[in-house]
PAZAPA-4460 file (N, C-alpha, C; in steps of 0.05 Angstrom, whole numbers, plus 32768, in hexadecimal, padded with zeros to 4 digits):
% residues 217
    n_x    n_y    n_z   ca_x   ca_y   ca_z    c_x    c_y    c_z   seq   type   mol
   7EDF   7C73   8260   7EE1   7C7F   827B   7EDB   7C69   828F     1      X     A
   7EF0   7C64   82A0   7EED   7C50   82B9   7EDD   7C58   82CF     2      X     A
   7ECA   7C50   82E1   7ECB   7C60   82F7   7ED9   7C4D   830F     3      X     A
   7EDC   7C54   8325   7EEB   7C4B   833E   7EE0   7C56   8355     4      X     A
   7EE3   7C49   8364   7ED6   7C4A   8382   7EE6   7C4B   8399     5      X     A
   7EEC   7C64   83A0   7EFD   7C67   83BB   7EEA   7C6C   83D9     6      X     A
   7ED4   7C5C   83DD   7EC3   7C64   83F7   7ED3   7C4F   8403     7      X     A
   7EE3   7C40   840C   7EF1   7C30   8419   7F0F   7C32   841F     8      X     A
   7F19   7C49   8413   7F3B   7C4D   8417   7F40   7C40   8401     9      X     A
   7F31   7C35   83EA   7F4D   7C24   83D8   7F3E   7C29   83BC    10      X     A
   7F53   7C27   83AA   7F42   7C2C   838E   7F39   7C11   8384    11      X     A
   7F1C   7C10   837D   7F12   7BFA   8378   7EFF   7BFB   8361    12      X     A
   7F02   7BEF   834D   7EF7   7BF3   832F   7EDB   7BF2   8335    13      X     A
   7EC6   7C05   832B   7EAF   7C04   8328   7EA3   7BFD   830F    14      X     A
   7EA5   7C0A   82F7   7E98   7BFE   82DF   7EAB   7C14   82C7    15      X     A
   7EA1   7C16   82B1   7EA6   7C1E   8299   7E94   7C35   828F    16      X     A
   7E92   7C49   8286   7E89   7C4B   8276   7E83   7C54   825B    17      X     A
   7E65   7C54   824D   7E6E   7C4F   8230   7E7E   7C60   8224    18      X     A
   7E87   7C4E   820D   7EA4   7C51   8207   7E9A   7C74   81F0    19      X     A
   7EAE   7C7E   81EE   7EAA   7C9C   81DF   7EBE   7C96   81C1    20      X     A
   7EB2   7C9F   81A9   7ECA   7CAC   8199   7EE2   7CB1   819C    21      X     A
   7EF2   7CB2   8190   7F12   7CBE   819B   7F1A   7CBE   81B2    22      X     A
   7F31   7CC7   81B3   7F3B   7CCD   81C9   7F30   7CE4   81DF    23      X     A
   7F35   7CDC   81F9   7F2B   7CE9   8211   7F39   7CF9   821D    24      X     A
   7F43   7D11   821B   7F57   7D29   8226   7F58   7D34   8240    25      X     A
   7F39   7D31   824E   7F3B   7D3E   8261   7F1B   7D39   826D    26      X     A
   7F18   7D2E   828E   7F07   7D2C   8291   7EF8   7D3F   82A6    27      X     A
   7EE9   7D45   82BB   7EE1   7D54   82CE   7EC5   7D55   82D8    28      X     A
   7EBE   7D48   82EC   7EA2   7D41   8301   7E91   7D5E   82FF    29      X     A
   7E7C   7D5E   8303   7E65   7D76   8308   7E65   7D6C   832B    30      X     A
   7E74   7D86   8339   7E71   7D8A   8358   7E65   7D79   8366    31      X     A
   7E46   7D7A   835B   7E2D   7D6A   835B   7E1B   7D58   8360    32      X     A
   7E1D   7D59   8340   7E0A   7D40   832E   7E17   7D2E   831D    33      X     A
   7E0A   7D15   8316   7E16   7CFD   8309   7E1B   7D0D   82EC    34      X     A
   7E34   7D17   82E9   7E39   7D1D   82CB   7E58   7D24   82C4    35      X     A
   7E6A   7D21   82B8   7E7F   7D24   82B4   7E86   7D31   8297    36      X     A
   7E97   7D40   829B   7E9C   7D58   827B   7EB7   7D48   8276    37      X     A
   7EAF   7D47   825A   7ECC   7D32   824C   7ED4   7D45   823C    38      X     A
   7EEF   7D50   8236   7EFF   7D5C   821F   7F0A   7D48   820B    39      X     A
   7F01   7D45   81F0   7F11   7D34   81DF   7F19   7D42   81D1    40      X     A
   7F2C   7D31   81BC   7F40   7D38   81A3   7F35   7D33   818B    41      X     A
   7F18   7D38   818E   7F08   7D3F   8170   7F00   7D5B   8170    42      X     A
   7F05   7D66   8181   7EF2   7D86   817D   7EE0   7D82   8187    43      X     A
   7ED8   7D73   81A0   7EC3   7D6A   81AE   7EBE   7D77   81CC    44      X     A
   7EAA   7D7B   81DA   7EAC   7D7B   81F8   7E8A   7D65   81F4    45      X     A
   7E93   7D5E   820D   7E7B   7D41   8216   7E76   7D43   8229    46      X     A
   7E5A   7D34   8231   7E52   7D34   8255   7E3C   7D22   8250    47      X     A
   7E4B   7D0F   8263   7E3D   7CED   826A   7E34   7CEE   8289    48      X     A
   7E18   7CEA   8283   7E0E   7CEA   829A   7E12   7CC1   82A5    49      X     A
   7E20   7CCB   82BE   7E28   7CB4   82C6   7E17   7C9D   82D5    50      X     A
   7DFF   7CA2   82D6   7DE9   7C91   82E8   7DDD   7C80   82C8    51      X     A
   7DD2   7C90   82B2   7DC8   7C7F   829F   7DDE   7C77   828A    52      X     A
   7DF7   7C81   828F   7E06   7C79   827E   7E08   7C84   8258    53      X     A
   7DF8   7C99   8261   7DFF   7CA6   8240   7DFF   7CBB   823C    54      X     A
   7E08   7CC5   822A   7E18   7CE8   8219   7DFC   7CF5   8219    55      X     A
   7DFE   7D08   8229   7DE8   7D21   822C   7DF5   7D36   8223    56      X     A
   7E04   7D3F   8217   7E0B   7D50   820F   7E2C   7D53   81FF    57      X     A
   7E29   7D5A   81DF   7E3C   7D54   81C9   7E44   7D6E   81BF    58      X     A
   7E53   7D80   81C0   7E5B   7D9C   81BB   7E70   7D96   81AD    59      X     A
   7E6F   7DAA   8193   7E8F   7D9D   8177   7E97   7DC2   817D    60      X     A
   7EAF   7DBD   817F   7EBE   7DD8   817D   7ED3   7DE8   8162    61      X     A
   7ECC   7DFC   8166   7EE1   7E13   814C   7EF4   7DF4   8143    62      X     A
   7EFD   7DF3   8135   7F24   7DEA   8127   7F32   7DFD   8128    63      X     A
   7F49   7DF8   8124   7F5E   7E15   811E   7F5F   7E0F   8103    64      X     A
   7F67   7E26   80F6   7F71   7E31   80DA   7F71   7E1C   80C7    65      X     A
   7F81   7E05   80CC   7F8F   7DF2   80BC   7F73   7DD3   80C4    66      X     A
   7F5B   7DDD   80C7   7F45   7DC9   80CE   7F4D   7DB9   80D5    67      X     A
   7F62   7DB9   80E8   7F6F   7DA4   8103   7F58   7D97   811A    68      X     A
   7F59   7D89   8129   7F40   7D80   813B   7F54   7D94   814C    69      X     A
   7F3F   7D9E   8162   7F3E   7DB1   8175   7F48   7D9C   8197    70      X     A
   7F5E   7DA7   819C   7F55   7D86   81B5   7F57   7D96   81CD    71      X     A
   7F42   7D8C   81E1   7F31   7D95   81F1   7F4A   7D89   8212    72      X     A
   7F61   7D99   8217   7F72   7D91   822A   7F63   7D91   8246    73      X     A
   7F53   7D9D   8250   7F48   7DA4   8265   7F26   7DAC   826A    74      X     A
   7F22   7DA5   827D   7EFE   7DAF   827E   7EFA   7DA9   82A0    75      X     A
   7EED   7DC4   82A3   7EEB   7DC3   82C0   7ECA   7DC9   82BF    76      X     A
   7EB6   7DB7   82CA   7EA0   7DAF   82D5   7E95   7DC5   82EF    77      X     A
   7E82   7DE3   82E3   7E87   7DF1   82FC   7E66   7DE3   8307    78      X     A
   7E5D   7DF0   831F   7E49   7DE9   8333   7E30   7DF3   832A    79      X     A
   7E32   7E0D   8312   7E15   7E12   830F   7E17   7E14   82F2    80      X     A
   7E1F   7DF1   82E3   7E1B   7DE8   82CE   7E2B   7DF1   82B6    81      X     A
   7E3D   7E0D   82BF   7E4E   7E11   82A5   7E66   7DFC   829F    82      X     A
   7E75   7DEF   828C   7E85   7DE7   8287   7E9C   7DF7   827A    83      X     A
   7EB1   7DF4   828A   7EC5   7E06   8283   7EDC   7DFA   826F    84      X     A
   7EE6   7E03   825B   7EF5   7DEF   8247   7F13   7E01   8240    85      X     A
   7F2C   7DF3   8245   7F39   7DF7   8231   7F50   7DE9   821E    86      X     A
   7F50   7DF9   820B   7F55   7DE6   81F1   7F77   7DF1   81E0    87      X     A
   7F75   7DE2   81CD   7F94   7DE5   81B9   7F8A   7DFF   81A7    88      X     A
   7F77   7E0C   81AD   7F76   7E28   81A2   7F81   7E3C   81B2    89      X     A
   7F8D   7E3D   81CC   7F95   7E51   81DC   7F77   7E5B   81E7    90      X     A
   7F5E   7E58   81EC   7F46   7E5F   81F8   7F40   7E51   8203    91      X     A
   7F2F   7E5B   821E   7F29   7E52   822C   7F08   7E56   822C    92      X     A
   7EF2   7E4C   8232   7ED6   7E4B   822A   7EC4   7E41   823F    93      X     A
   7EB3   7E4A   8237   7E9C   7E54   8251   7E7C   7E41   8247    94      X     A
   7E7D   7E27   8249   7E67   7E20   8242   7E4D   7E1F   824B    95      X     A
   7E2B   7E1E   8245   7E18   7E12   8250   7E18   7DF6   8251    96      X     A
   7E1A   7DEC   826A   7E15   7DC4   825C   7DFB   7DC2   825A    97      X     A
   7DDE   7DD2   8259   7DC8   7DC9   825B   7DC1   7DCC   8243    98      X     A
   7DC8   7DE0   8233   7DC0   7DE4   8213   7DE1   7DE5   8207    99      X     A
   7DF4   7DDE   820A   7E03   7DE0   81F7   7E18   7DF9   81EF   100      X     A
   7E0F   7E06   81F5   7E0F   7E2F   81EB   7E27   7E34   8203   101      X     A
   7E3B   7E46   81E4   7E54   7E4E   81F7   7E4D   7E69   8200   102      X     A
   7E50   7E71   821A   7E51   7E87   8231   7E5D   7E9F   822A   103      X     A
   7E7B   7E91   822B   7E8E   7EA4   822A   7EA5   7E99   8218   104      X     A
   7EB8   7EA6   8213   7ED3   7E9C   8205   7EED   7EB4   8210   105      X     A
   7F01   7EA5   8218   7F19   7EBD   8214   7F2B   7EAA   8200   106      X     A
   7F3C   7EBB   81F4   7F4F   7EB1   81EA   7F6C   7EBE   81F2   107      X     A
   7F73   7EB5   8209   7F89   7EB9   8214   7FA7   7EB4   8212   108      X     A
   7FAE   7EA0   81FF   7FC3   7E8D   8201   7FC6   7E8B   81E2   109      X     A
   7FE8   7E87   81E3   7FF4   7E8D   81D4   7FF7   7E6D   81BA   110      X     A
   7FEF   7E59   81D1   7FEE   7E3C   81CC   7FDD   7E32   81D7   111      X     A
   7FD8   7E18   81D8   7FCD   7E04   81E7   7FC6   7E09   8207   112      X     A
   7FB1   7E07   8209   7FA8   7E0E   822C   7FA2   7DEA   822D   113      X     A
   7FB6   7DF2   8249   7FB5   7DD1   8257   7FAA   7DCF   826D   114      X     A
   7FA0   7DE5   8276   7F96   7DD9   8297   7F88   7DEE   82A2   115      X     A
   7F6D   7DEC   82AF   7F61   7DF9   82BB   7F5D   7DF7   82D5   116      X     A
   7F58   7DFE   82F0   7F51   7E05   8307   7F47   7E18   8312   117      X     A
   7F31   7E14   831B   7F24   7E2D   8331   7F1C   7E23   8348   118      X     A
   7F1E   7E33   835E   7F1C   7E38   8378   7EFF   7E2F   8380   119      X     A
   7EFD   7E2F   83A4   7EEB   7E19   83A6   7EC2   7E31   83A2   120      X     A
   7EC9   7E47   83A1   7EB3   7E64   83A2   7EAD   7E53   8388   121      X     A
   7EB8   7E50   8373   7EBD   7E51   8354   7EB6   7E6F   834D   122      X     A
   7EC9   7E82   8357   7EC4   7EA0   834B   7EDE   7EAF   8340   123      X     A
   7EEF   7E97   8345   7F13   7E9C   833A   7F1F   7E7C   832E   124      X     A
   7F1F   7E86   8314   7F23   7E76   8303   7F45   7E6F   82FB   125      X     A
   7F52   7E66   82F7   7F6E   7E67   82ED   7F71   7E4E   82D2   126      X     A
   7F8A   7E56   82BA   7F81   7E4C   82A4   7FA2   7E51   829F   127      X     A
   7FB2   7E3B   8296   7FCE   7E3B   8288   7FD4   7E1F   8273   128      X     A
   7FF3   7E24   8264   7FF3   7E17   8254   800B   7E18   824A   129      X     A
   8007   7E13   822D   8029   7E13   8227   8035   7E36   8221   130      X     A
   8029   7E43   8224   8040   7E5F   8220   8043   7E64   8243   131      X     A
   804B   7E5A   8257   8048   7E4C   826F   8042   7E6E   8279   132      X     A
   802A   7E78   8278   8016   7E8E   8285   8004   7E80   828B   133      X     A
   7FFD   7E90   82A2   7FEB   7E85   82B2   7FE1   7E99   82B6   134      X     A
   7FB9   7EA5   82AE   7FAC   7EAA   82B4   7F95   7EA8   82C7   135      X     A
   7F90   7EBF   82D3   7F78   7EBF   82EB   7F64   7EC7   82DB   136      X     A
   7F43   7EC6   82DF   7F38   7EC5   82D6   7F1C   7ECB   82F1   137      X     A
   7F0C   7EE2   82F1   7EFB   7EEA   830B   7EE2   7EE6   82FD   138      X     A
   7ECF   7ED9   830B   7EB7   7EE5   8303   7EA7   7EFC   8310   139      X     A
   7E96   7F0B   8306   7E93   7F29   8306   7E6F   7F28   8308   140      X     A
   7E5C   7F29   8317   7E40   7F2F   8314   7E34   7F45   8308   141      X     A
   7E24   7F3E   82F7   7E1B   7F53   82E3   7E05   7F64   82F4   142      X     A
   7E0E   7F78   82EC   7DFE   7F95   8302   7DE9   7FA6   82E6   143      X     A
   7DEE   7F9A   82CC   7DDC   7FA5   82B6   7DB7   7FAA   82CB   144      X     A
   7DA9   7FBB   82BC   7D92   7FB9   82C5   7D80   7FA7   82BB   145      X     A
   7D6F   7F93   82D1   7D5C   7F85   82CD   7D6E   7F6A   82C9   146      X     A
   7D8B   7F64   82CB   7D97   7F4B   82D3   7D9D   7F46   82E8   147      X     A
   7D97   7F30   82F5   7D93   7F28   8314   7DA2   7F0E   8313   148      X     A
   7DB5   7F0A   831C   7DBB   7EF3   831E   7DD9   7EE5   8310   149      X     A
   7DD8   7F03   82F4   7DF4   7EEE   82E9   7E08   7EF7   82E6   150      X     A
   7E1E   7EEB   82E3   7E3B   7EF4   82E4   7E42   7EF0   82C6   151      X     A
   7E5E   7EFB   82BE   7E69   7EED   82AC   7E8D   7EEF   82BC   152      X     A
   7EA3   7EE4   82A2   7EB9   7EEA   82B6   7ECA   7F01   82A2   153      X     A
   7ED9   7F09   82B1   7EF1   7F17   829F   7F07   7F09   82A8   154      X     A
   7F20   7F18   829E   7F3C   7F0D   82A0   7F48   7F2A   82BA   155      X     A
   7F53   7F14   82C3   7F5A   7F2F   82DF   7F7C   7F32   82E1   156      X     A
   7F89   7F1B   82D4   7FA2   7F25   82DB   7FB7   7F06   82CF   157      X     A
   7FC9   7F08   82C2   7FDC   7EF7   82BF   7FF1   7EF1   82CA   158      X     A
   8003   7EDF   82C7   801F   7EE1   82D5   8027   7EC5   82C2   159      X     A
   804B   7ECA   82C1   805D   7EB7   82BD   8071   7EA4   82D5   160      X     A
   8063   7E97   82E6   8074   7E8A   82F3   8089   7E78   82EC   161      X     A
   807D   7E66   82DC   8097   7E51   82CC   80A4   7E58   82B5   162      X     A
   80B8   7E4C   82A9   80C3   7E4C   8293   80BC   7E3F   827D   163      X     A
   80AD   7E29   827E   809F   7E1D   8260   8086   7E12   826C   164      X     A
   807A   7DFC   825E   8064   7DF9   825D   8058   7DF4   827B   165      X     A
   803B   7E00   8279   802D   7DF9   829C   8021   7DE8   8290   166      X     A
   8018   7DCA   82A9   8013   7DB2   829F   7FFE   7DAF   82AF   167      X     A
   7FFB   7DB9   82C9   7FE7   7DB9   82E8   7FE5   7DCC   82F5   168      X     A
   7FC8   7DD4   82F7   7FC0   7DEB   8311   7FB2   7DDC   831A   169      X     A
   7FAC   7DDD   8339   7FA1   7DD8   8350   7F9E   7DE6   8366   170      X     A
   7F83   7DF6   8369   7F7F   7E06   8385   7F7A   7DF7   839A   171      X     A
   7F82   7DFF   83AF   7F79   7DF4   83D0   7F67   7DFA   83D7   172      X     A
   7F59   7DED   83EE   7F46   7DFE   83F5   7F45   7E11   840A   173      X     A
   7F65   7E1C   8418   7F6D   7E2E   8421   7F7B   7E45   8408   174      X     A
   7F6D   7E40   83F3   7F70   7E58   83E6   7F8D   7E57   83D7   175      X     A
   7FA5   7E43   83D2   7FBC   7E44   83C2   7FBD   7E36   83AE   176      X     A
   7FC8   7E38   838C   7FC8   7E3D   837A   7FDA   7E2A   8382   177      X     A
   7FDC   7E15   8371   7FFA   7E02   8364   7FFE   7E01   834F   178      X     A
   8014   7E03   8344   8017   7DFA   832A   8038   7DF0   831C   179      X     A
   8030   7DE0   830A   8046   7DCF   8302   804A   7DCF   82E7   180      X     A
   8062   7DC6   82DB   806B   7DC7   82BB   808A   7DB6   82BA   181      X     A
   8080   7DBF   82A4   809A   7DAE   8290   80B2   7DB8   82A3   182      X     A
   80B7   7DD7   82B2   80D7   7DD6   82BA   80D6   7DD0   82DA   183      X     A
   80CE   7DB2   82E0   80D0   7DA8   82F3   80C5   7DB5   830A   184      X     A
   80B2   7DD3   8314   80B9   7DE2   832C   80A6   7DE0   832D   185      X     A
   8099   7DE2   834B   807D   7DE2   8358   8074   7E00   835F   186      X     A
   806B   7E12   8356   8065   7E2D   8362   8049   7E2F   8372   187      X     A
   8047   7E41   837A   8035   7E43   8393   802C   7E59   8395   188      X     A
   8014   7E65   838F   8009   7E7F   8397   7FED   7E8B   83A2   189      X     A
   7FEA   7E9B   83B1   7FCD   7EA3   83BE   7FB9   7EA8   83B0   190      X     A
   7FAC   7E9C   83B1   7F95   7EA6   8398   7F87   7EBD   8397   191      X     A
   7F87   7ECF   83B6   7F81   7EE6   83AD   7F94   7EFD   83AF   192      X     A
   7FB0   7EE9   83AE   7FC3   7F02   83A5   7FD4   7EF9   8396   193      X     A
   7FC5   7EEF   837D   7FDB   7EE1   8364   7FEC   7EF5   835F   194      X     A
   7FE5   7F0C   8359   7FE8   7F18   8346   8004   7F31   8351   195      X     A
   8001   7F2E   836C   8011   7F44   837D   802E   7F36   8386   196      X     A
   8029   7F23   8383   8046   7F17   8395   8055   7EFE   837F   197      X     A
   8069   7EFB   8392   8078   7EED   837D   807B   7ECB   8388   198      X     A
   8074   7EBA   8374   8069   7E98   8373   8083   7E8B   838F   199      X     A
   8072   7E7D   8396   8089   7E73   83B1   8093   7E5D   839B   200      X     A
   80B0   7E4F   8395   80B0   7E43   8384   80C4   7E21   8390   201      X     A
   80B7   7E0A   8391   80C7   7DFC   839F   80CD   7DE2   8381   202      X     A
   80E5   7DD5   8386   80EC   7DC7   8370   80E4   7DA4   8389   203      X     A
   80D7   7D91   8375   80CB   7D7C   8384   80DC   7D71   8386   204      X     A
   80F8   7D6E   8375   810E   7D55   8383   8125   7D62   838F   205      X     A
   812A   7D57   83A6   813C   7D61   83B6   815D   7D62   83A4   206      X     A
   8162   7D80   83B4   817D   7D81   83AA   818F   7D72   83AC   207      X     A
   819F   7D6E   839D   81B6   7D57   83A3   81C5   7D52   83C1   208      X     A
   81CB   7D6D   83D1   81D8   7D62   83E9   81C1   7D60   83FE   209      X     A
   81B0   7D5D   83F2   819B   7D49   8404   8198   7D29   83FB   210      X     A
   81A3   7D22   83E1   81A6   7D11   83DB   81BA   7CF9   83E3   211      X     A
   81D0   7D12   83E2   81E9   7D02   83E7   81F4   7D13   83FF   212      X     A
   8204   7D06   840E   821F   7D07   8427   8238   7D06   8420   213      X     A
   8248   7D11   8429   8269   7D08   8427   8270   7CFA   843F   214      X     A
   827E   7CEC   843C   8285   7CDB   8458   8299   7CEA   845C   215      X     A
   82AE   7CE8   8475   82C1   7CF7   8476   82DB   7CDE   8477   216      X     A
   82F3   7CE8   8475   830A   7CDA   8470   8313   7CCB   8489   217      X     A
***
C-alpha cells in the first residue's frame, strides 16, 4: 500500500507501507483515525494502523464449498469502528475492528458483491455486484429493554437498474446514489427514494451525432 499526499493540489508520493501477503482487493480509510481496512484474496480482512506502520488486526473468513480463498472485493471503514465487508460469497458483513467479532451478516447476492457505499449519516447502506442488484440496507436502533444505544441494520429494499455486472456505487453528499457496470450506463438515484422511482439513466459517451456532422453539398 502506497500512501500520497494531496495537501498541495498535486499527487505526491509519501511512503510505503509494510508490504501484506497476497494480493490487495480493496482498501478503505476509518473517517477518523490513522487506520485503513484492506480486503484480500486469501480469506482475509486487515487493518494497518498507519502512524506505527503495522497489522492491528487479522480476520480469516468462511471459504465456499469447494475450500476456494474467499476474496474480500470491498470494505467500507464506518465512523464508530464497524468494518463493513463484501466478498465472492454474495454477503455482505458487519465487523468489530476492536475485537475481531462479526456483528452481522446478510447474504444477499446471487454472486460476488463488488462494491459497497453508504451515505454521509452512515444509517443507509447500499451493496451490489455481479447479479447487477443493488441493495439498500437501513440501520434500525434497538428499542429492546435495558439497550441504550445500539442499532443493528436490516435490508429495506432492492432494485435492478443495470443489465450485468455493478462495478461502482458512490453517494453524494446531497444525498444521490451513482452507479456503474459492465453495460456502460451511469444511473442516478435519491437515496431516500431508491426504492419509489425510476434510476435517471445517462450513457457517459456521447452519441454519435454529437460526434460527428454532415457537411452539406
Amino acid at each position: 500500500v502506497c500512501l500520497y499526499d494531496l495537501s498541495y493540489d498535486a499527487l505526491i508520493y509519501s511512503r510505503t507501507l509494510v508490504k501484506q501477503d497476497g494480493r490487495i482487493l480493496s482498501l478503505s480509510w476509518h473517517p477518523t483515525a490513522p487506520r485503513i481496512a484492506m480486503g484480500c484474496a486469501d480469506s482475509t480482512l486487515r487493518v494497518l494502523d498507519t502512524e506505527t506502520n503495522r497489522s492491528i488486526l487479522r480476520i480469516t473468513m468462511d471459504k465456499n464449498s469447494n475450500e476456494e480463498n474467499t476474496l474480500v472485493w470491498s470494505v467500507k471503514f464506518l465512523s464508530d469502528d464497524t468494518i463493513v465487508s463484501g466478498s465472492s460469497l454474495g454477503s455482505i458483513s458487519f465487523w468489530n475492528s476492536k475485537y475481531g467479532t462479526l456483528k452481522q451478516s446478510f447474504s444477499l447476492h446471487n454472486a460476488d458483491l463488488l462494491t459497497i457505499a453508504v451515505n454521509s449519516e452512515e444509517d443507509i447502506l447500499f451493496a451490489a455486484g455481479v447479479d447487477h442488484k443493488i441493495v439498500r440496507l437501513k440501520k434500525v436502533e434497538k428499542r429492546g429493554k435495558g439497550e441504550v444505544g445500539g442499532y443493528f441494520w436490516v435490508q429495506a429494499c432492492d432494485v435492478r437498474p443495470h443489465t450485468h455486472d455493478v462495478r461502482s456505487l458512490a453517494v453524494s453528499r446531497n444525498g444521490v446514489l451513482s452507479s456503474g457496470g459492465v453495460d456502460t450506463v451511469l444511473c442516478f438515484n435519491k437515496v431516500e427514494e431508491f426504492e419509489k422511482e425510476m434510476s435517471l439513466r445517462q450513457s457517459p459517451f456521447a452519441s454519435w451525432n454529437e460526434r460527428f456532422q454532415l457537411a452539406p453539398l
